[in-house]
N, C-alpha and C positions, 0 to 999 in steps of 0.2 A: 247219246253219249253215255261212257259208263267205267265203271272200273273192273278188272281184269285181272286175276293171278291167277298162280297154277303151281305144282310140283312135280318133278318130273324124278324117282328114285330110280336108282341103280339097280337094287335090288329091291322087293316086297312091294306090298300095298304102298300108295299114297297115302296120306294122313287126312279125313275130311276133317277133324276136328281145326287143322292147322290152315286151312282153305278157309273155311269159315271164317276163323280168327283172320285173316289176314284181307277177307273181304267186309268184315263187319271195322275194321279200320277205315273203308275205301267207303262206308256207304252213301258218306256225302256227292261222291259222284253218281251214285244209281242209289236216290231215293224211292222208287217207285217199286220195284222191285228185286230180288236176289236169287242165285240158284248154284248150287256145286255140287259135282258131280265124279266118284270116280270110278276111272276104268283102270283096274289093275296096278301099274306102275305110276299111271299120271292122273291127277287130280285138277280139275280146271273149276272157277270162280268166277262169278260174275256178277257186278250190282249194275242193276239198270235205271236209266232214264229214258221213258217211253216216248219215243219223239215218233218216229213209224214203225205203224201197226202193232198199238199197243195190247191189245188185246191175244196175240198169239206169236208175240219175239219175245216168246221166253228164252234165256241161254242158263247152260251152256246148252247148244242145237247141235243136232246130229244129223247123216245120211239116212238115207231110206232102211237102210242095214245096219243103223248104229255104228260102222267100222271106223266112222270123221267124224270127232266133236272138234266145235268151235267155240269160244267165246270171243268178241270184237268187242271193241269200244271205238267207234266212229259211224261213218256215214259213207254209203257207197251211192256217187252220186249217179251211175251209168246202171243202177242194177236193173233197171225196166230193160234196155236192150241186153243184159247179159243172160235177165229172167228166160226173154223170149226165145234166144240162143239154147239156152238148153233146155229147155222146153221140147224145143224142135228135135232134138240131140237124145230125146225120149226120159227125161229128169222129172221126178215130180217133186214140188213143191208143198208142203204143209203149212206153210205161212206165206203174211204177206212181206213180212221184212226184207230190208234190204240189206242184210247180212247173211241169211241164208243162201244169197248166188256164192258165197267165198267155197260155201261145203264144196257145192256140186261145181264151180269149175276147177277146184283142187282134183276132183274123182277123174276131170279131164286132162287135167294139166300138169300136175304135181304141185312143185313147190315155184315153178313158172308161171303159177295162174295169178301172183303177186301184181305182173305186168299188166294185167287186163283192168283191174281196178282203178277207177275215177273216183278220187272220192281223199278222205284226212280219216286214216284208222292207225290203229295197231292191233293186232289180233295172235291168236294163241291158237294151233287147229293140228289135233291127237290124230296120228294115222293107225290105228291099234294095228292092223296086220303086218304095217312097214315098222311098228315100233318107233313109227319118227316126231318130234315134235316140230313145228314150224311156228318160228316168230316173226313178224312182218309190221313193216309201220311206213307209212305215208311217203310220199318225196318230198317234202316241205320239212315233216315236222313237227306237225300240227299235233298230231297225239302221240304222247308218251310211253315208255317202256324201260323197265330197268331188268335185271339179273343177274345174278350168281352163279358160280357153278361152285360149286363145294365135293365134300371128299367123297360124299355117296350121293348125291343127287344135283339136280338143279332146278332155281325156282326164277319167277318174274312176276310184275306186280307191275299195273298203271304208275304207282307212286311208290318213291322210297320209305313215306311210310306203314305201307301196305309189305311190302318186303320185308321188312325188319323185324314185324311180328313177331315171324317165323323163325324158330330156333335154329340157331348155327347160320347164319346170316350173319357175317361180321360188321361191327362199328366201329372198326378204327380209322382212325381220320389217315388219309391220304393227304401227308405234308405238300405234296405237289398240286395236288386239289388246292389245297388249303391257300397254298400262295396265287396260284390261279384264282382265285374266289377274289381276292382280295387287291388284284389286279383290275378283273374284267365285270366284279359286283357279282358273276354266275359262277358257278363252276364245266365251265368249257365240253362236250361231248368227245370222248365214250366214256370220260371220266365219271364219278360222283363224288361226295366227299369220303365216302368209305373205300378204306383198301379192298379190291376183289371183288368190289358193286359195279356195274356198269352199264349204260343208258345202250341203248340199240340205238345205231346211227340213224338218220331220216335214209329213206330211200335203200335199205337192206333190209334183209332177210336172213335170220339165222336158223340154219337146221341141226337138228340135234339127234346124232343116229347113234347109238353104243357108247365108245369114249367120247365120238366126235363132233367137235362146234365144228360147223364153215358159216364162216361169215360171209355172205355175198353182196355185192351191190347191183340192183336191179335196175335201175335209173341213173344217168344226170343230165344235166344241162348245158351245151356247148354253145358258150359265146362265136357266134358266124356270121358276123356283122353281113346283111345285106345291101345293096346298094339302090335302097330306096331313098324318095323324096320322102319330104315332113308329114305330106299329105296321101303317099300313098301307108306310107305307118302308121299314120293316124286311122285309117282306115280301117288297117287288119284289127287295130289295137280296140276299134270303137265296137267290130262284130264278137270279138274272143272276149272282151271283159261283160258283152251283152249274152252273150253265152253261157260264160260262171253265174252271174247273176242268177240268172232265169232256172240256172240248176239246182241252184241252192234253195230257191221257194220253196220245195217238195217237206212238209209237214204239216203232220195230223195233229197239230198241239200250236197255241196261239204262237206267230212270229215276230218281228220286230228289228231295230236297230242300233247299233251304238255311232251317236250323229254326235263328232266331233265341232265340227264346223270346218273342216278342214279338206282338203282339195280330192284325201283320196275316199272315207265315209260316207260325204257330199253328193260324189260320183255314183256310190254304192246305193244313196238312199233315192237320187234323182229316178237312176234305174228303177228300182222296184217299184217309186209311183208310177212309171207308166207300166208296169205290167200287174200290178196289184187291183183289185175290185175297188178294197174297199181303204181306205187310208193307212198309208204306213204308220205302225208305230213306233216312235224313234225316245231316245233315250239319251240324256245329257248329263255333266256333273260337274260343280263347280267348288271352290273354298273360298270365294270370296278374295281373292289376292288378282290384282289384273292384269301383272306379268304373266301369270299362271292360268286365268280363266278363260275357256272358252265359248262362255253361253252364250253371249250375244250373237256370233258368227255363228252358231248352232242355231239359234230362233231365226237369223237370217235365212237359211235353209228350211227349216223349217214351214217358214211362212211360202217358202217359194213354191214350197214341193206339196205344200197342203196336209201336214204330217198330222199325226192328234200326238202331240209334243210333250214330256215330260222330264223338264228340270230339277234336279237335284244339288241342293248349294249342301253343303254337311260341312260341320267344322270336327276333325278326325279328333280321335280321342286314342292316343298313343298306346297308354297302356293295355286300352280293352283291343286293340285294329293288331299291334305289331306282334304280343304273343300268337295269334292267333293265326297270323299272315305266319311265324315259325312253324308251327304247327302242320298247316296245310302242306307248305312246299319237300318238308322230310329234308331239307340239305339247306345250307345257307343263303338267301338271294339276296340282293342288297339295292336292285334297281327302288329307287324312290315309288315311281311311278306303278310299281305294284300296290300303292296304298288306294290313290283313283279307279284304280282299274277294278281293285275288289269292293271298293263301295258302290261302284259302276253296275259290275254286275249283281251282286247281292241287291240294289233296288230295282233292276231291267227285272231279275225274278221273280218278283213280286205282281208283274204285269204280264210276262209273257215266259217261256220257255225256249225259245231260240231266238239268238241275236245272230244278225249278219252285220261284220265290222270290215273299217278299212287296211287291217289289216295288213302289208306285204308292199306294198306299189314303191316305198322308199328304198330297198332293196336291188328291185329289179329295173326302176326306171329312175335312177339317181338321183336320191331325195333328201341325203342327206351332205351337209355346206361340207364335211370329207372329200365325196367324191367331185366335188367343185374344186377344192386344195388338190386332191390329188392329180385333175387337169390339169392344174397351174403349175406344181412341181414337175411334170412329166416335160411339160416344155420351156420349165426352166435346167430341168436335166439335161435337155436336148442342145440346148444353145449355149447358156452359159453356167457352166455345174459348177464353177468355181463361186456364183452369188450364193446358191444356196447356202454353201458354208459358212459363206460369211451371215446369210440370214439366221442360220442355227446360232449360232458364236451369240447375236444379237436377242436372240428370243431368248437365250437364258441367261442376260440377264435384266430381264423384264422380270418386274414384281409378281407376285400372285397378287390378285385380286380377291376380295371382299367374296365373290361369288363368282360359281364357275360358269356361270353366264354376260360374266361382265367380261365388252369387250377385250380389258386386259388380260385376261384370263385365256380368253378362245386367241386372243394374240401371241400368247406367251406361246401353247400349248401347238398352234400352227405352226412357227416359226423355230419352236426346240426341236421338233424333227427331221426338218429342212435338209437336212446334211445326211440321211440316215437315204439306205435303201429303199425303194417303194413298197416292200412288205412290211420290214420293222417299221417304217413313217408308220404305214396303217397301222400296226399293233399299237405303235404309239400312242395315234389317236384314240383310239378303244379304251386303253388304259385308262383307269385311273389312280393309279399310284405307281410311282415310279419304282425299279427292282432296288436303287439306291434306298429310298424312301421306306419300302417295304421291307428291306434285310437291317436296317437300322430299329426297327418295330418288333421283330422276332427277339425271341428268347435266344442262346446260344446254342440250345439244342437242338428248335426248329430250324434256325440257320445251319446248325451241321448236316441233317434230313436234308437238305435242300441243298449239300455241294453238290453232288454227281448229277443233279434235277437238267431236264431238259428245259432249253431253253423256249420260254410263252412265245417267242416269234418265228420257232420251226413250224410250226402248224402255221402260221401265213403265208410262207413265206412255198409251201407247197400248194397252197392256193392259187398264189399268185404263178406257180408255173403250169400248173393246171389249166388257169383263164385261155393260156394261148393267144392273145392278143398281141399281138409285140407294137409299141409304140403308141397305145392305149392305156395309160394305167387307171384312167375313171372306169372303162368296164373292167380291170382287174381287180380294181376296188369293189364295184356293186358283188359282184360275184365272190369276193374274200365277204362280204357283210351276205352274201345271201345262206352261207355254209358256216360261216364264224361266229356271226351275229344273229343274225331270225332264229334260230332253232334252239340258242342257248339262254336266248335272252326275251325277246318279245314274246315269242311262240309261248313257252313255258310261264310268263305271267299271266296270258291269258285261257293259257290251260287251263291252269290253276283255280286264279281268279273266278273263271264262269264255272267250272268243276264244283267248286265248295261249296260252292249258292244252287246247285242243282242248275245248271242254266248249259246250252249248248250257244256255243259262238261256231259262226260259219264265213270264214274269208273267201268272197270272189276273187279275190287279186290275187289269191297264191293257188288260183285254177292252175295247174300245172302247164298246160297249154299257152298258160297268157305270159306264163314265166318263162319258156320256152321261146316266145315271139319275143320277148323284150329283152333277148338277148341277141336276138336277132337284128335287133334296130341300132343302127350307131349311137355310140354317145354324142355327139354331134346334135341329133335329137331330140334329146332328152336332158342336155345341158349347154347352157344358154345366157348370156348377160347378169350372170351372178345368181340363175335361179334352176333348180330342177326340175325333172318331170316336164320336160316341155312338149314334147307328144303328149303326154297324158293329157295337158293341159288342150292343146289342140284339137285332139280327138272328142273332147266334149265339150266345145266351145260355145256350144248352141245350147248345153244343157247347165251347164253351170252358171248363177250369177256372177256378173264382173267381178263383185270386191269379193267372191270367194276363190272364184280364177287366178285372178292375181297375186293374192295371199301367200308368203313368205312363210316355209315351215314353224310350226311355232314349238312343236315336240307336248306330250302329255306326261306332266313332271306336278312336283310340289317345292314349296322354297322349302327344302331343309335346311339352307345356310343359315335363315330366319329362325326354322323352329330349332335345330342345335340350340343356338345362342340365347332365344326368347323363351316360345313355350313349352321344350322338354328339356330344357336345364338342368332340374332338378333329376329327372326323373334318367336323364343319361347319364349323369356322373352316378346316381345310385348302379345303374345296371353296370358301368365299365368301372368303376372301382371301388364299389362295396365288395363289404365281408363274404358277400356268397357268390361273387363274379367267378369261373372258370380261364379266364382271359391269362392271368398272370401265368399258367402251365406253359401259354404258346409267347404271349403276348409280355414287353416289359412296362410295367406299370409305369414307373416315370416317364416316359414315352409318351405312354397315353395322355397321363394326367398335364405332359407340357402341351399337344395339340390340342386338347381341349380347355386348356385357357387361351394359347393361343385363339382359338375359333373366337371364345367367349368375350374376348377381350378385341374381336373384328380386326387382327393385326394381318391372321393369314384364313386363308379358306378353304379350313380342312373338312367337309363338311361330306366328302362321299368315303374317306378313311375310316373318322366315326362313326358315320350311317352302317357300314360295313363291321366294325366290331359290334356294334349295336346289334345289328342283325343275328352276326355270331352269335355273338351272349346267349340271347333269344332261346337259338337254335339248339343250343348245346346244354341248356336250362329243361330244354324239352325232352331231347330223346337221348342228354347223358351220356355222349360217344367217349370210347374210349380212346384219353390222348396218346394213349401209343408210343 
């Protein structure tokens, strides 16, 4: 794992000093070593984390003639057969890394040798005779990339804050972003929160030849329901997830797990004990709250699989976890569950240097109680569509609840969309602030920024005709969450998260292959008497214990409804309506200051609104964007 920039001028040299600077921001992901390097017009960067062959994957790496530098930041997990391939193909190799296959099958292939890689990268690779640059990043998602293009050149960077560095990089907040942020907790893909910043989609490739960007897409996923039994699914599913597994071992540098307790982790860490020598090392974390905690289910596994086990209880400490969580992500994130995750891995790093997590299975084999709602409205559409409206009519007006966990709550929030399309339903549920909710919150002038704005549920809503499914909308769901949701939201907390702490996270379950099959399998399958993942569950019946088999998602979250109200009290209302808050520019302070009595006062449960300006604050405290 590592981080990545580059510059790419119109005219003259690249700038090494501006590489530098832009990689000594990023060194948290490649603390072991760093290197930049320019050729001519393009400058590329690169900080490393030595996970294989440490000793000669230096970057940025070049061809046998110097004419292709690379720099990657990921893992290629096929490069043994790709090494041998060109090998045979008469290529000689200088290292043993497994980034170096990207040089020499680009020298074969051009900017199509994208296709051949197995593996979670992004990568940066100078074709000095074509003058081309090529950027390229994973099918998943799994690693990041952002850019610019500006009036004389273009740059990219792992992290928005690795990008910003760099002079003539703008920071003006994207009102559209802005309301998207504050919607969905992330800021949505190709967007970022700066005007004219932009993340590289999963699964494309952009070339950069004279004036010209093309943006390509080199991969997707077509849901092609087969018409298999339970058992012959289970099947394919038990050899392809034994497959990712077994490919992700490959490191030179101690490994390990992040052990949930939870159905899909569970599966991940089962695996590895029987292919592992010597005991897995697995990794847990707790805060002591037991709506919230998963240790026990974790030592259950643990004990089963023979782990050498190590629990972490921590009680977070706001002010030192949340600036620092602003810091790391460069743009606003507001997911709670980014707090766990980076305590998670910041102790896993202390033990080992790569985690394989569970990662992706909720996505592709319907795991989340959505894609159970969305079966249930699909054939309440079908029969009788005139209920649903009256269910909608009904959910609003059901109270809010205390917490967005309580059943009134996920009641309210199920049954307000009832009446809505199967794509805005799903946007709906995603949501968490409604557009009513959120243009009552804006200032006058961000609500004027935001008339012509497109609407958060076009982008579902082309998902949803994309799926191709007709008369399915559980797989039009998994598939809106597999391109909506994983890439913008999970993906990127644990980029992050393991990134900062030096640590490399590796998912089986978003082996591209196994994501491919489990679109394959009906939902039928895979949703079942009120529960998800039913093949999944199937397929490892014999490896799972019972009470983790049966186990009911439980999500990896923190009560913030709690801490709002109890233990950052204080320390939120200082951030969202003190003398030095930024909020008031976008934000209307009475507004605020009514939700947060409200919260504090347990009337209503505003509690992912605030988390969300809280965040903001943070972020905007840090790197000073201009409101624009």
């Amino acid at each position: 794992m590592c981080g990545i920039a580059g510059i790419l001028n119109d005219e003259g040299p690249a700038s090494q000093e501006a590489i530098d600077r832009m990689i000594a921001r990023m060194r948290h992901r490649g603390p072991d070593d760093a290197g930049a390097e320019v050729a001519g017009r393009c400058g590329l960067g690169h900080a490393r984390l030595s996970v294989i062959d440490p000793e000669t994957g230096h970057q940025p790496m070049a061809s046998e003639d110097g004419a292709v530098r690379l720099v990657c930041n990921g893992e290629i997990y096929n490069f043994r057969e790709l090494r041998n391939e060109l090998k045979d193909r008469g290529h000689t190799f200088r290292t043993q890394s497994d980034n170096e296959v990207i040089v020499h099958l680009y020298e074969e292939r051009g900017p199509e040798c994208v296709a051949a890689l197995d593996g979670m990268f992004a990568f940066a690779l100078w074709d000095e005779p074509n003058q081309r640059l090529l950027l390229a990043r994973d099918r998943l998602g799994e690693k990041p990339l952002v850019y610019h293009r500006g009036g004389s050149f273009f740059a990219f960077a792992s992290e928005l804050g690795g990008l910003t560095e760099l002079d003539g990089v703008p920071r003006v907040i994207d009102p559209v972003a802005l309301d998207l942020y504050m919607a969905f907790l992330a800021v949505p893909s190709p967007r970022t929160i700066y005007r004219d910043v932009y993340k590289l989609p999963p699964a494309h490739r952009l070339v950069v030849e004279g004036d010209e960007l093309r943006l390509e897409r080199y991969w997707s996923v077509e849901p092609e329901p087969e018409d298999w039994t339970l058992d012959e699914a289970a099947e394919e599913v038990r050899a392809a997830v034994e497959r990712a597994v077994r490919s992700r071992l490959v490191s030179d540098v101690p490994l390990g797990a992040f052990l949930s307790g939870g159905i899909d982790s569970s599966i991940v860490v089962g695996l590895m004990s029987g292919m592992c020598d010597e005991p897995v090392r697995t990794f847990s974390i707790g805060f002591g709250d037991r709506e919230y905690d998963e240790l026990e289910h974790a030592r259950t596994v643990a004990t089963e699989f023979g782990t050498d086990h190590t629990a972490f209880e921590v009680t977070p400490d706001a002010a030192d976890i949340l600036p620092l969580l602003a810091r790391h992500y460069g743009e606003p994130f507001a997911d709670p569950s980014a707090v766990p995750t980076f305590y998670l891995a910041r102790m896993t790093a202390e033990h080992v240097k790569v985690a394989l997590t569970g990662d992706g299975a909720d996505e592709s084999f319907g795991g989340y109680p959505r894609h159970l709602a969305a079966r249930a409205c699909g054939r309440i559409d079908r029969t009788i569509p005139s209920i649903a409206w009256l269910l909608g009519r009904l959910g609003s007006f059901l109270p809010t609840g205390r917490d967005r966990k309580s059943r009134l709550t996920r009641a309210r929030l199920l049954l307000g969309a009832m009446h809505l399309a199967p794509a805005e339903r799903h946007a709906a549920w995603l949501s968490y602030s409604s557009e009513p909710d959120r243009r009552a919150l804006y200032t006058s002038a961000l609500t004027a920024a935001l008339a012509d704005s497109p609407s958060p549920e076009e982008p579902m809503r082309d998902l949803y005709d994309r799926s191709r499914v007709p008369g399915d909308p559980a797989t039009a769901a998994m598939f809106a969450d597999l391109h909506a949701y994983l890439p913008n939201d999970p993906l990127v907390k644990v980029d992050i998260a393991s990134m900062a702490n030096g640590l490399e996270a590796r998912a089986p379950l978003l082996d591209h292959r196994v994501v491919e099959l489990a679109f394959r399998i009906p939902s039928a399958h895979k949703l079942r008497g009120g529960r998800g993942k039913r093949v999944l569950r199937h397929a490892f019946r014999d490896l799972l214990p019972e009470s983790i088999r049966s186990r009911s998602k439980m999500g990896f979250g923190v009560p913030i409804a709690r801490w709002l109200r109890e233990d950052l009290g204080g320390y939120v209302e200082e951030a969202l309506l003190g003398s030095e808050t930024v909020l008031p520019h976008l934000f209307q302070r009475e507004r605020i200051r009514r939700l947060l009595d409200e919260h504090t006062a347990g009337k209503t449960d505003h509690a992912y609104t605030l988390w969300s300006l809280l965040c903001f604050e943070l972020w905007a405290r840090e790197y000073a964007p201009d409101i624009g």
